[in-house]
C-alpha positions in Angstrom: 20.0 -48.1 -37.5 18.1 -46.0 -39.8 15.3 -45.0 -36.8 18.1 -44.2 -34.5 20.0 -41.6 -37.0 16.5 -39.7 -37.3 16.3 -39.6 -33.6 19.5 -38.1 -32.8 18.9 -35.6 -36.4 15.7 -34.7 -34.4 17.3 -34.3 -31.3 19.8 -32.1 -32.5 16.9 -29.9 -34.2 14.9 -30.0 -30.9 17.9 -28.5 -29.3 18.9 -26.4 -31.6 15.3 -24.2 -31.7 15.4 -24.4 -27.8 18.6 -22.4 -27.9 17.6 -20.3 -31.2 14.5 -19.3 -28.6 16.8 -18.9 -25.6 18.6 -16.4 -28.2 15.6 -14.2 -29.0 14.5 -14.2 -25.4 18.3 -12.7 -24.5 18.1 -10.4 -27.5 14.6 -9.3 -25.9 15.3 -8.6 -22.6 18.6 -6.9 -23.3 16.1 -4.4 -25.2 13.6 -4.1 -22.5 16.7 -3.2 -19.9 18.6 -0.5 -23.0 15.4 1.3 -23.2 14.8 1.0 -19.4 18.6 2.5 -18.5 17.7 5.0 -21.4 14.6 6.3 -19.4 15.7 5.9 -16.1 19.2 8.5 -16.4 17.7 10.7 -19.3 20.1 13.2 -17.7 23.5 10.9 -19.0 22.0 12.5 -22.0 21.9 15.7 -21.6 23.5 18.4 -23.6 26.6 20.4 -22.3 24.1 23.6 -21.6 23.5 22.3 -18.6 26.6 21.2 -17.1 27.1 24.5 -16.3 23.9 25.1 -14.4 24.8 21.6 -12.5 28.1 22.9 -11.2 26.6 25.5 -9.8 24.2 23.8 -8.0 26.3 21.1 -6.7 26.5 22.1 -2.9 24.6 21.9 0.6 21.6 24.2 0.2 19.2 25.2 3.7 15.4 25.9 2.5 13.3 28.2 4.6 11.1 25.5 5.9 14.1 24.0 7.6 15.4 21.3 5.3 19.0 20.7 4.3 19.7 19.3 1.0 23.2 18.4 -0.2 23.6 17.8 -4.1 26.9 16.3 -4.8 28.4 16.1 -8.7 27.6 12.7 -9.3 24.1 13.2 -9.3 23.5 11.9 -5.8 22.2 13.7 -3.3 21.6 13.5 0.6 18.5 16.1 2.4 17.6 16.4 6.3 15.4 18.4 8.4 16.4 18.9 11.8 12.8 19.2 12.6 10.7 16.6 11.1 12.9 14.4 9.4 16.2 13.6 11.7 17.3 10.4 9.3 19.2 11.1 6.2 16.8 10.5 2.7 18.8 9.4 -0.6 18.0 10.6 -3.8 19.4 11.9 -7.3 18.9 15.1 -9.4 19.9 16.3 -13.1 19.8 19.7 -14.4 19.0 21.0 -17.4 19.3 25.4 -18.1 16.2 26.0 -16.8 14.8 22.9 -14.7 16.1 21.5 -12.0 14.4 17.8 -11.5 14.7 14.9 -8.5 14.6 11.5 -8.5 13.5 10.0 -5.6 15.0 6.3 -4.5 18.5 5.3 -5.4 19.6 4.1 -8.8 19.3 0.1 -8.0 14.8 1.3 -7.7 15.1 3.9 -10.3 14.6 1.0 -13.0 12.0 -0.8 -11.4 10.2 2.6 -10.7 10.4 3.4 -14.5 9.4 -0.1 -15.7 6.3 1.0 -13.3 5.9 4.8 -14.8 5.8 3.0 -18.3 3.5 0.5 -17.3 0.8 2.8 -15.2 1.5 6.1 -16.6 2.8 7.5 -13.3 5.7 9.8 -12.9 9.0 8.9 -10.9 10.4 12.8 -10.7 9.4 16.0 -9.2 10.2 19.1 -11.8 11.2 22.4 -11.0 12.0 25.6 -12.3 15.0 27.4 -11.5 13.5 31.0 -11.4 16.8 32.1 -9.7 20.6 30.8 -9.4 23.5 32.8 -8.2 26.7 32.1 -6.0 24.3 32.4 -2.7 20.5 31.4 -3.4 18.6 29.4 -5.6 14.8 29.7 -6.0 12.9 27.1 -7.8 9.3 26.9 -8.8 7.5 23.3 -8.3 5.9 22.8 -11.9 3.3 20.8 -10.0 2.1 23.1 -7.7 3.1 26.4 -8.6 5.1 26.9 -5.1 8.1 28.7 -4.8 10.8 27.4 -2.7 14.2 29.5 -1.7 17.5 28.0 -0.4 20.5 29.7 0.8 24.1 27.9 0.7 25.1 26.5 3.8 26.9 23.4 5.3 26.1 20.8 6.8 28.6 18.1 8.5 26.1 15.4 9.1 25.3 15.1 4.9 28.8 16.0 4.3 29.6 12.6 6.1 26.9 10.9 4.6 27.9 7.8 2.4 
């Protein structure tokens, strides 16, 4: 009788550590995926400076080397060229004051692609300048390269019916 009350009081300990361990291993995870949402949209944080500057870039925007990109408010954005690249791409954007910076993928890769950034030190976003911003052009400088790039405003049906 005695033997069998020390098996169940050992049983009951054996499952209580497995789910104590199950606990920490939520606890950890849920950390790992905070600081990975925290990386992955830095621009959720941003400050209200830029919310400005994001207004006025939300829009369809033609670049000289023929490419269409559409920036919508929700930090989504469509691009076509009509002469390279016929298929629609997906990406998103934030803006800060002075930087305008893209994100390629969609947000369900965004996460793995940080998770990858922090692991192998790579980047996940192209960052650019905005030399120049008014009603009708905007002119960004790649902080990569150095080049220059100009768009006018425009439309463009095909991204406007873009999903």
């Amino acid at each position: 009788m005695e033997q069998a009350r020390q098996l169940r009081a050992n049983g009951r300990r054996g499952w209580l550590l497995v789910f104590l361990a199950l606990g920490v291993l939520v606890v950890a995870i849920s950390a790992v995926a905070l600081l990975a949402l925290l990386l992955a949209w830095p621009e959720t944080f941003d400050s209200g400076a830029s919310t400005a500057t994001k207004r006025r870039l939300v829009g369809t925007w033609a670049g000289a080397n023929g490419v269409t990109i559409q920036l919508r408010a929700d930090g989504t954005a469509r691009s076509r060229s009509a002469k390279t690249q016929p298929e629609i791409s997906y990406f998103e954007w934030s803006a800060s004051e002075d930087e305008f910076i893209v994100f390629m993928g969609r947000r369900e890769t965004r996460t793995r692609r940080t998770i990858q950034r922090l692991v192998t030190g790579g980047g996940t976003a192209d960052r650019y300048e905005i030399v120049g911003l008014t009603a009708d052009q905007l002119e960004v400088r790649d902080k990569a390269s150095g080049h220059r790039l100009l768009f006018t405003r425009t439309s463009d049906p095909v991204l406007d019916d873009a999903p």
